[in-house]
C-alpha positions in Angstrom: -23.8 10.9 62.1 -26.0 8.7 59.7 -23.0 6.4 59.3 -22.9 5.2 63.0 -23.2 1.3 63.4 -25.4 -0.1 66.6 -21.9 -1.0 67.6 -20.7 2.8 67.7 -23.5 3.9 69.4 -23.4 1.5 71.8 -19.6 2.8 72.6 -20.9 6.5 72.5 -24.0 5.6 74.9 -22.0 3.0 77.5 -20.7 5.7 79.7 -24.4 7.1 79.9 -26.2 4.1 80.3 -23.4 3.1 83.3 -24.1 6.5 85.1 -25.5 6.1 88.1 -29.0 5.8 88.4 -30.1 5.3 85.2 -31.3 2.1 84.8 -32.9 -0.4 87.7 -31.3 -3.7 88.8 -35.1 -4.7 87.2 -34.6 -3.2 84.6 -30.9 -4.6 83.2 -32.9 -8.2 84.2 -35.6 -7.9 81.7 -32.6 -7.0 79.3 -30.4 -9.6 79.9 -33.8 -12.3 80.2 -35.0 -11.2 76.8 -31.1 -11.1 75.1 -31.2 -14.5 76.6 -34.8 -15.8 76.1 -35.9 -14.6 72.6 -31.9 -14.8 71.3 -30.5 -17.4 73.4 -27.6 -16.9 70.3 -26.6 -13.5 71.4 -26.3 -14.5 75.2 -26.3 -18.2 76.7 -27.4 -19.0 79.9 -23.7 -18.9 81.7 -23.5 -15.5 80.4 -26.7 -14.5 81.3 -26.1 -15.7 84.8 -23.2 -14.3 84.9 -24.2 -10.8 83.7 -27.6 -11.5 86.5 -25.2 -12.5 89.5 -26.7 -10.8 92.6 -23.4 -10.7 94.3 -22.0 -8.3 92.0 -22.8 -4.3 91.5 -25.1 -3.5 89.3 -22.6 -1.0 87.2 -19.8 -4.2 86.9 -22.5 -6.4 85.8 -23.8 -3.7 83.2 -20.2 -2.7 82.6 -19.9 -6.6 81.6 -22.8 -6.7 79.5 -22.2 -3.7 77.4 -18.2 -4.7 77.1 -19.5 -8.4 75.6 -22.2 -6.7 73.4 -19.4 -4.4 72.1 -17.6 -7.1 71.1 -19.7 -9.4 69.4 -21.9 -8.3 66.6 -24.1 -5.6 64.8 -27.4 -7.6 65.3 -26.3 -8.4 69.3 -26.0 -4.6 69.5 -29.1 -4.1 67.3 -30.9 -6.4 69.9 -29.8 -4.8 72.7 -30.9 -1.2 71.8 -33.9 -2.8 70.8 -34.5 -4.5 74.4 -33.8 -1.5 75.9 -36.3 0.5 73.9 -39.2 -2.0 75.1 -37.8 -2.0 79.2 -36.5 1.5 79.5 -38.1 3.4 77.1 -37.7 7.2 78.6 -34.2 6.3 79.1 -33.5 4.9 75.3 -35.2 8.5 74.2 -32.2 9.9 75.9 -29.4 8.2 74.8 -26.9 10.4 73.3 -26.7 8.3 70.1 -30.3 9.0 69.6 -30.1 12.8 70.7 -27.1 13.4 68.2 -29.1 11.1 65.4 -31.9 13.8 65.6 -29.8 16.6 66.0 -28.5 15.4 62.8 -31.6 15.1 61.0 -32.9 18.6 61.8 -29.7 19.8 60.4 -30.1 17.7 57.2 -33.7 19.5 57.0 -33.1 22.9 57.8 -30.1 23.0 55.2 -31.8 21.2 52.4 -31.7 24.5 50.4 -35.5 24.4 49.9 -36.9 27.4 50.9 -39.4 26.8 53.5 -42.9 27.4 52.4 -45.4 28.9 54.9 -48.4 26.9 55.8 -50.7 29.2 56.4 -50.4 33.1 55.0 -53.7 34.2 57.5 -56.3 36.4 56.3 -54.3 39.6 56.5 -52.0 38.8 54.2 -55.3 37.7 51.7 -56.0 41.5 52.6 -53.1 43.1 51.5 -52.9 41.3 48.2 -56.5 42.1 47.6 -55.9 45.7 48.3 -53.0 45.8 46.6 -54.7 44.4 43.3 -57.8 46.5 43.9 -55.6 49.4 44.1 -53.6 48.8 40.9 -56.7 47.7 39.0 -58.2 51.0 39.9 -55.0 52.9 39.0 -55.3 51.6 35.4 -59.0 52.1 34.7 -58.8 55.7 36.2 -56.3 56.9 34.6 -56.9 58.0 31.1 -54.9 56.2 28.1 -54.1 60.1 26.8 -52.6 61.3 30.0 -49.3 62.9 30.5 -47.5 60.2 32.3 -43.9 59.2 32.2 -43.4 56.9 29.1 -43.7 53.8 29.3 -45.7 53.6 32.7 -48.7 51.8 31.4 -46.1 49.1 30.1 -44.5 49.1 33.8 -47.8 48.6 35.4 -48.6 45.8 32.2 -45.7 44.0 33.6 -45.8 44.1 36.9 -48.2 41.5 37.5 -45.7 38.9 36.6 -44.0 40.4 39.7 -46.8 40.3 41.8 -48.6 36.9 43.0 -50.1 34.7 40.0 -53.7 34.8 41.5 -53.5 38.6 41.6 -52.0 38.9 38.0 -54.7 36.9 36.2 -57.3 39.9 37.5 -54.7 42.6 36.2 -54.0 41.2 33.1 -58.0 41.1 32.5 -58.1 44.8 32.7 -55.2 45.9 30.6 -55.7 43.7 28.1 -57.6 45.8 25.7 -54.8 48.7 26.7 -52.1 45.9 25.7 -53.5 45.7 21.9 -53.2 49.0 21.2 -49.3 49.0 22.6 
């Protein structure tokens, strides 16, 4: 979606922008006056005239517009969009163009293969680490280094602060690191 030229978009959004209602008689004005005034290269006065004629409907004239836009070049269609952002601006949020465009982007994001971090763990997850360390920390210094417990559980719980958060394990380590020498 990325890949899509003014010109594309300008194809994808015509049959939404000629819909009825959508933009004002006053409004295609200012866009044709400002294609005209401030690039008087992208529309001349007879076409501006043209594309202004009263006698005409308003779809036909923007029918017109958007048909010569498509043909001429990426900057006219560039222009245009850009027109239509400063004259129309809570119709240019809803142009399908722009709509897939973002559609696009949160797709990009979400399947960036990061994993998303959270922002903000809250206090009750600070809880149960803490309790979680305080327990195991506990565990350790009460339990004697003679007692009859499955082999190599003092090596488990040695190790299993690398599993644990790195915060937590630096507390852990502090304790069984005089029952680590000995190992």
């Amino acid at each position: 979606m990325r890949d899509l030229t003014y010109c594309d978009r300008l194809v994808q959004d015509t049959p939404f922008l000629t819909g009825h209602g959508r933009l004002s008689e006053q409004q295609v004005d200012r866009i044709i006056l400002q294609l005209n005034r401030y690039y008087p290269q992208i529309l001349t006065d007879k076409e501006a005239e043209k594309f202004r004629n009263p006698k005409a409907s308003l779809r036909l004239r923007l029918c017109d517009l958007l048909g010569h836009l498509q043909r001429s070049s990426e900057r006219d269609c560039r222009e245009f969009y850009r027109a239509l952002s400063i004259h129309a601006q809570p119709l240019h949020s809803r142009l399908p163009s722009r709509l897939a465009l973002q559609d696009s982007d949160c797709i990009e994001v979400a399947s960036c293969g990061q994993r998303p971090e959270p922002r903000d763990r809250g206090p009750m997850s600070f809880l149960a680490g803490l309790g979680l360390a305080t327990g195991l920390a506990l565990l350790l210094y009460c339990c004697p280094p003679d007692s009859r417990g499955p082999p190599g559980a003092r090596r488990v719980l040695g190790f299993s602060p690398i599993i644990i958060d790195r915060h937590v394990s630096r507390y852990l380590l502090a304790f069984l690191a005089d029952d680590l020498r000995g190992l």
